[in-house]
Structures are given as structure tokens and as C-alpha cells.
N, C-alpha and C positions, 0 to 999 in steps of 0.2 A: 401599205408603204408605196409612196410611189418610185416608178423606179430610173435609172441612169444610167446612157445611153442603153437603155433597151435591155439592162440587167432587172435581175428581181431579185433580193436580200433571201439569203437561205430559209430564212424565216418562215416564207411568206409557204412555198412549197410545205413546209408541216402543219401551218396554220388551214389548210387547207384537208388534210388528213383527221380524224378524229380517233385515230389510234394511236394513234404517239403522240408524246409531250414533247413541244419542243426546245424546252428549259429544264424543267423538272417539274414534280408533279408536287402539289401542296405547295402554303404560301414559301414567300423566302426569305430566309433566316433573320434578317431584321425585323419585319414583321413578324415572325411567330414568335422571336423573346422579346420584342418590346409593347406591343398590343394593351399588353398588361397596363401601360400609362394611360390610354384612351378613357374619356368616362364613358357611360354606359350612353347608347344610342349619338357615337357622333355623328355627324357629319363629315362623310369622309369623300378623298379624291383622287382616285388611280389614275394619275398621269402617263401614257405609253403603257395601259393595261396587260398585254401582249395576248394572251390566251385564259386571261381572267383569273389566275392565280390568289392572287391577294386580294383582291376584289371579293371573290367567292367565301374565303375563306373569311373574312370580316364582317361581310352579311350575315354568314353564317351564327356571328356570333352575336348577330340583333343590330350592328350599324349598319345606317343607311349609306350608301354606298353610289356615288357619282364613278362611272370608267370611261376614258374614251381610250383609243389606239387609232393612228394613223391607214391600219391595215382594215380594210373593209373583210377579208378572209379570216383576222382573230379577233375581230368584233363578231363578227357571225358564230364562227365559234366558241366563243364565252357566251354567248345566248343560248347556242344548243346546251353546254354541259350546265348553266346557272338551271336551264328548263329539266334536265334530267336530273337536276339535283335539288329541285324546289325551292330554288334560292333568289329573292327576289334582288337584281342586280340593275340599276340603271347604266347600261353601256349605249355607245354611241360613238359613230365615226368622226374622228376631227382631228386636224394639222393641229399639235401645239402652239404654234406658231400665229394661230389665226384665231386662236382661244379667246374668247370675252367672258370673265366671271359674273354669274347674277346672284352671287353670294357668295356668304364665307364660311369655309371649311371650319373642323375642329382639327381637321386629321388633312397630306396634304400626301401622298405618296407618286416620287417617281424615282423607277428603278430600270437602270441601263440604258435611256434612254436619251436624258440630256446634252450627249455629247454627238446626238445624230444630227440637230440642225445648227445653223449657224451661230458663230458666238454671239453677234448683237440678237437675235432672237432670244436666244436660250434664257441670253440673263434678262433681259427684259422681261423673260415669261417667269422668272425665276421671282423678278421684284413684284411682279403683278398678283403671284402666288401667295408669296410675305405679306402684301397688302390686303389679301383677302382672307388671312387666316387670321383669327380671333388669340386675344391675349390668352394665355393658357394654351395655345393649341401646338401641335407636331409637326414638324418638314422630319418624313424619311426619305432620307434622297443618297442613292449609288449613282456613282457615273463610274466612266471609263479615264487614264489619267494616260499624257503622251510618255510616263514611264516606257513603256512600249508602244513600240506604234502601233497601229491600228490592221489587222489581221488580211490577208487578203482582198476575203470573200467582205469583209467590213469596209471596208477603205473607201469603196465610192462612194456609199452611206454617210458616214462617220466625218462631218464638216469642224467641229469642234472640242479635239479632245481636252480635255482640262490640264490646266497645270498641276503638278501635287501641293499641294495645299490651297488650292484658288478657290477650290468651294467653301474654306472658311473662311476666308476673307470675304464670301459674299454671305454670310454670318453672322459677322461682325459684330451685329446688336443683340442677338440671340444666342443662349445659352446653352450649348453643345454639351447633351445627355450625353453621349458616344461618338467615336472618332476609330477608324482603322484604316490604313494603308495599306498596300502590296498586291501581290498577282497570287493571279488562279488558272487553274484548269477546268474547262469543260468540255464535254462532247452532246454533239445533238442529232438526233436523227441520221441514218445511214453512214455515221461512223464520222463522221465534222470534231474535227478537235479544234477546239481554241485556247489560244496562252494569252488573257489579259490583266493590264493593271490597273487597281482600281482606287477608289473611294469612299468611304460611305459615313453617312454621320446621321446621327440625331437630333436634332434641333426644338428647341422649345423659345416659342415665341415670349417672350416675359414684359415688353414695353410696347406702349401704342407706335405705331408711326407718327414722327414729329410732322411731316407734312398734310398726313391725311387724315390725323384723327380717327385711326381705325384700334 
């Protein structure tokens, strides 16, 4: 992650640790009870990977697996724990923002991440994503929502939080497997609490694109 005015996102300081998690350990919760939809060997894409989470754990179960994260420190570290766990994982550094697709996904995952760079980015990256994922295929996507603003130690990071409900409407032609609202709590490494609100949906891509014939 790069950082602002001369800050570094909490993140980055545990991404850099290989003793702690700095989310949680194993994939998360959308991913571990919807996987199930996937067919067998997708093609999949961890969007903001963070510390290879879901990534790892989809490999694991035979899909081929694209990850990038903005953070050169939990790209490195999804390499050591994918090498310590025999897991063959393609990760790699890269600004979402600056993303070129050379294919399409079955499967498209980004979780907590969306709401870090700008809105004209985000959704641009968002419809580029749609366009590249195949009829039949998945968007799991969590963002952050301006129900509550944006936490401290988040706030310089955090360029666009979403409306409640804006990520269906950017949906709209796709058929939403799952839908939930509301806030949570976490804590991270050396005692970091946070209270946010969030979004999260399922999506199934069911019609070509009218402009792109995809």
C-alpha cells in the first residue's frame, strides 16, 4: 500500500510479521460457504489478496487462482505461507486501479478493499471486472458502506466509501445469489479494534454484455 502524507496503514506493519494474522486466519465467511457454487478448476481472481487468505484456500481446493494486493509486504507474505503450504498460488503486486485484464475470470473476488481508491477508479475497475467474467460466473465482493465513517487509522486510505445499497445498483444486470447489510467488529494485531459497516453480495453473472459481446 502506498502511503499518505508519510503514514503506513496498519496493515502493512503485520503484513510484514509472519506470526500473526492480520484479519483472521482461513478464508472468509463468503468464501468458505459459497465456494460450493464454483465448478471444478475455475478460474479465479483475488482482488486486494491482503495476506492470501482466500486465495490459498481455493487453490487448495484445485482452482487456479490469480491474486494481486497493492502491498509489496502481503504479496511477499502470501508467497512464503502459499511455499510453506504447497500451494500453488499466482500472486503479484499491482494498484487495482492500473489493472489490464488478459482474460476472464470464472470466479472474481474482492473483499474490503473497493472502498480504498477512488470512486471513478473503483467502478471503472468494477465494470472492467463484469466485462471480463464469463456468463455463468461469480463477483464476491464486501466493501465498506459510509453507514459509519471510516475509522481513524482507515480515513487517509479509505477515498470511497460506498453508499448502502450502491453496490447493487452497480448489479443491476446480474442476479444476486446473497445480499447483507450492517456493522461489525474486529480487532487486529496488538490490540486495533475496529467498528465497521458494511456490504456484501453474491453475484452471478447470467447475460452477455450488450456492448461487448462478452
Amino acid at each position: 500500500m502506498t502511503t499518505t502524507n508519510n503514514l503506513e496503514p496498519f496493515w502493512e506493519k503485520s503484513y510484514r510479521d509472519d506470526n500473526v494474522s492480520t484479519f483472521a486466519k482461513g478464508p472468509t465467511e463468503l468464501v468458505k460457504e459459497f465456494c460450493k457454487l464454483f465448478k471444478k478448476e475455475s478460474f479465479i481472481l483475488d482482488v486486494g489478496c491482503g495476506e492470501g487468505r482466500d486465495s490459498i484456500f481455493l487453490a487448495r481446493q484445485g482452482h487456479n487462482v490469480d491474486a494481486f494486493d497493492i502491498s509489496e509486504a502481503g504479496i511477499n507474505k502470501s508467497i512464503r505461507i502459499a511455499n510453506n503450504e504447497k500451494v500453488r498460488v499466482n500472486f503479484f503486486q499491482q494498484d487495482l486501479s492500473q489493472f489490464v485484464f488478459n482474460k476472464r475470470y470464472d470466479v472474481i473476488i474482492s473483499s474490503g478493499v473497493l472502498h480504498l481508491p477512488e470512486k471513478e477508479k473503483r467502478d471503472a475497475f468494477i465494470l472492467d471486472a463484469q466485462k471480463n467474467t464469463i456468463v455463468g460466473g461469480y463477483h464476491i465482493v464486501g466493501i465498506f458502506t459510509d453507514r459509519l465513517p471510516a475509522t481513524p487509522d482507515n480515513a487517509p486510505f479509505t477515498k470511497s466509501l460506498f453508499k448502502v445499497g450502491e453496490i447493487l445498483s452497480l448489479y443491476k444486470e446480474w442476479e444476486i445469489i446473497n445480499h447483507a447489510e450492517g456493522a461489525f467488529k474486529d480487532e487486529h494485531p496488538g490490540g486495533l479494534k475496529h467498528q465497521h459497516s458494511y456490504e456484501r453480495i453474491i453475484a452471478k453473472k447470467v447475460t452477455s454484455d450488450y456492448n461487448n459481446n462478452i
